[in-house]
C-alpha positions in Angstrom: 38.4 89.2 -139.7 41.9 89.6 -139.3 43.5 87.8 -141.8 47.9 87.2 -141.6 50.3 85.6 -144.1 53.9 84.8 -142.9 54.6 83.8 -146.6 56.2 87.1 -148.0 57.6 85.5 -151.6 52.9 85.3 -152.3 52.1 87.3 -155.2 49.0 88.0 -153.1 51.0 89.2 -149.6 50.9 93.1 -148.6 53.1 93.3 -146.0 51.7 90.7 -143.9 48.3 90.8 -145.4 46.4 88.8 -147.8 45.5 90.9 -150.8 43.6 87.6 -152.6 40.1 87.9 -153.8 39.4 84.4 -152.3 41.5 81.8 -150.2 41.1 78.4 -150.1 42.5 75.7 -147.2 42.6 72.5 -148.2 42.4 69.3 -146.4 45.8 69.2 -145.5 45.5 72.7 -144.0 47.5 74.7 -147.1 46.8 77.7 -148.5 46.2 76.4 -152.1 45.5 80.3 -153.0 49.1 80.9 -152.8 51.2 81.4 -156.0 54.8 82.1 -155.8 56.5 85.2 -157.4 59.7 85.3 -158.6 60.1 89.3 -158.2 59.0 89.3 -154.2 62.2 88.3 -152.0 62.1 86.3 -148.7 61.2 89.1 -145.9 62.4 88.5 -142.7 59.2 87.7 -140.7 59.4 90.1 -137.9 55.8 89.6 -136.6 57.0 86.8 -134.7 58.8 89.1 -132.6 56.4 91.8 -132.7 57.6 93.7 -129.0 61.5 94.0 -130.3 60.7 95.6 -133.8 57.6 96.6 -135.2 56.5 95.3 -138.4 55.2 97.3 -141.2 51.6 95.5 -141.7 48.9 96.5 -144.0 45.8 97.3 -143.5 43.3 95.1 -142.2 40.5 93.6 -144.3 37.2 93.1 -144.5 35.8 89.8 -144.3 32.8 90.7 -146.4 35.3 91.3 -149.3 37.1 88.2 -148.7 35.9 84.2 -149.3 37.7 81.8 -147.4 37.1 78.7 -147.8 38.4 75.5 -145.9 38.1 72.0 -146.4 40.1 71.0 -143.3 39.0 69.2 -140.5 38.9 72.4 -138.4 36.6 73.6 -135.4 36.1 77.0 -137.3 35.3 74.9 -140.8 31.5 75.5 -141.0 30.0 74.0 -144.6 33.1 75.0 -146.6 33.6 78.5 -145.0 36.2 79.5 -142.2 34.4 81.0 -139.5 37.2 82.5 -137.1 38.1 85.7 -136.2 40.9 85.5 -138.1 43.8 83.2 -139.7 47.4 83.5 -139.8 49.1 81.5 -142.3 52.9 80.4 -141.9 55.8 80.0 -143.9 56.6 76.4 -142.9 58.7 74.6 -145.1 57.5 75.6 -148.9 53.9 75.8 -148.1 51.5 78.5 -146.5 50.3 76.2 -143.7 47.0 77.8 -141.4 48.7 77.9 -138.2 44.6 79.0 -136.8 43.3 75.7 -137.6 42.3 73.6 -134.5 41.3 69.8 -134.9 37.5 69.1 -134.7 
């Protein structure tokens, strides 16, 4: 699973990737995984333009080593686990929003 944060100032972000044991996505489709910190500044998110400068991403991770959990009302929310093939979370406003989540 291919999994993206946009929300560079996460103690947990590697370049573009999460680096979190576990994530959870709550009903209001936050990352509530996601803890500030202080020593990380605000990266310039370049993988929204990903053809006019290419971003420095880690690698990819395995979804076996990863629990994500989700307790939105989203089409990939199966019993409590996120079942797409992969999540990108934004940096909208102070919060990590899941910009994969689709309305049941």
């Amino acid at each position: 699973m291919d999994i993206r944060c946009r929300k560079t100032t996460c103690k947990f972000n590697d370049r573009f990737t999460c680096k979190a044991k576990g994530i959870l996505v709550n009903n209001k489709v936050i990352c509530q995984t996601y803890e500030h910190d202080e020593t990380k500044k605000d990266v310039e998110d370049i993988t929204k333009n990903l053809f006019e400068k290419t971003p420095n991403i880690a690698p990819q991770r395995d979804s076996k080593a990863l629990s994500i959990s989700c307790k939105a009302e989203c089409l990939f929310n199966h019993n409590g686990k996120c079942v797409s093939n992969g999540i990108t979370l934004n940096s909208i406003k102070e919060s990590p929003f899941c910009i994969s989540f689709l309305k049941k």
